[in-house]
N, C-alpha and C positions, 0 to 999 in steps of 0.2 A: 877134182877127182878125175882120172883117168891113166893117160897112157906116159905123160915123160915124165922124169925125175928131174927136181930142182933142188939147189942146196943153196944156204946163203949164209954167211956166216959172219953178220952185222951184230952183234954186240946189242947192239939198241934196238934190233926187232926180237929178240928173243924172248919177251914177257909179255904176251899179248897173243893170242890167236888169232889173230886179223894181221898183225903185225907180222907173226914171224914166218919161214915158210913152209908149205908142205907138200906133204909126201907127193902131193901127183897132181895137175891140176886139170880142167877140164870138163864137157858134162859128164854126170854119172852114165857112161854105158858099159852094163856088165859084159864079161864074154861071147854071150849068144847074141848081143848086137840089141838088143830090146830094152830100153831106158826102165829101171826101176822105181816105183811109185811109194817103194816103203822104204827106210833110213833107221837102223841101227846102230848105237853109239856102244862102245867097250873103252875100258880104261885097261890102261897097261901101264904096269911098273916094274915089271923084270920080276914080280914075287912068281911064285906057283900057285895063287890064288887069284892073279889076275892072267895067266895062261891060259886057266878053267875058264874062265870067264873069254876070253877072245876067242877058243878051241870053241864053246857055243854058243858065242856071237856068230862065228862062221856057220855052224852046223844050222842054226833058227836061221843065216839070211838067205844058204842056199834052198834050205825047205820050202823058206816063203818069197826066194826070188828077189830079195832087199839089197840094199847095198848097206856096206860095213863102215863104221868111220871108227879107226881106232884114235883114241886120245891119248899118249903118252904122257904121265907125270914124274918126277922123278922119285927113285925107290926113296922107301923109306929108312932101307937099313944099307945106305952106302958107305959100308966102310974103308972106300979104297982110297978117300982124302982126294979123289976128283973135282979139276974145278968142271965149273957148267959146263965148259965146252965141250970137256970129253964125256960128260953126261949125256950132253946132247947126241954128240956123234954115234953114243952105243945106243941112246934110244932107237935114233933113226936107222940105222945101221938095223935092228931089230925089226922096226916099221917097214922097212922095204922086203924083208923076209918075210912079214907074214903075208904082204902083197902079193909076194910071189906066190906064196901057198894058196891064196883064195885066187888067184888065178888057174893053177893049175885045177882046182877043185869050182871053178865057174863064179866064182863069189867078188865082184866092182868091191875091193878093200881103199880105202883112203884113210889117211892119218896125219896126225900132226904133233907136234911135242909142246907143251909149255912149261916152263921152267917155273914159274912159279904160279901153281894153281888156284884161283881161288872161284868160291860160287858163282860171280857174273860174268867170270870168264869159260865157264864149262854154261850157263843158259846163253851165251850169247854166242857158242859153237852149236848148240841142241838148235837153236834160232836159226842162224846160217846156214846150217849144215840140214837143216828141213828133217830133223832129228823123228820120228815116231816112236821109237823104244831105247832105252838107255837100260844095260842090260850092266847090273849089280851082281855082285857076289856080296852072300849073308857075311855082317861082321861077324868076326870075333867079340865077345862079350867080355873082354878084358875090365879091368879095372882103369887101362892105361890105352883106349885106341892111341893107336898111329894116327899121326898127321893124313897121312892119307886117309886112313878110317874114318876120322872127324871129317874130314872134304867131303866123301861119300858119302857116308852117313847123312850130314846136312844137306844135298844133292837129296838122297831120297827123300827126306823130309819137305824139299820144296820143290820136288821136280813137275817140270808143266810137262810132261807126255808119261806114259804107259811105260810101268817098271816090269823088268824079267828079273826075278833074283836066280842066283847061281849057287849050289850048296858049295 
């Protein structure tokens, strides 16, 4: 978490959050130079229900002074026949924008992408990442969640820290 950007584009680290790499690295020091004690996790997948969800992840870390960690998963309705990489490329490419944003608005943002997401690799970024709140957006009550949905979903159902849901 912090001030340079890295990219790496190894093929064989991209399934793994430990493995692959991210947005900034470093201790968390927010803008005003003072280390934050609290750790906010948001998922992002380019919907408009996880925008809500990042928009107040920022908005809860700069209230309570936290730092942000967004997770990038891949959409769930990519229809553009993309392989991974260039999934990859637009997540991150995204990730670094909303860095910018919780910078200019005072908010230590860090991120990372995993390509393919599952439960012990989102507890063992909550673990790492010294996670306090993992901040949900309410399902859809479909007949049919999204992959994504089912990943959340099961995440809330077994999360070890303090949920914020997002309508």
């Amino acid at each position: 978490m912090s001030h340079a950007l890295q990219s790496s584009s190894s093929p064989a680290r991209q399934h793994h959050p430990q493995a692959s790499h991210e947005l900034m690295h470093g201790p968390a020091i927010p803008p005003s130079g003072i280390p934050s004690e609290k750790h906010i996790l948001a998922f992002y997948d380019r919907s408009l229900r996880a925008d809500r969800a990042v928009e107040k992840a920022i908005h809860m870390a700069r209230a309570s002074k936290a730092n942000l960690y967004v997770l990038a998963i891949p959409p769930d309705n990519d229809k553009s026949g993309s392989d991974m990489a260039s999934v990859r490329a637009r997540m991150m490419n995204d990730l670094r924008a909303i860095a910018r944003m919780g910078r200019r608005l005072g908010v230590a943002i860090d991120g990372n992408f995993i390509a393919a997401p599952a439960l012990p690799d989102i507890q063992t970024v909550i673990e790492n990442q010294h996670i306090d709140t993992v901040m949900l957006v309410h399902r859809n009550h479909a007949d049919h969640p999204s992959p994504n949905e089912r990943l959340l979903g099961e995440l809330a159902a077994h999360c070890p820290v303090q949920l914020a849901m997002v309508d």
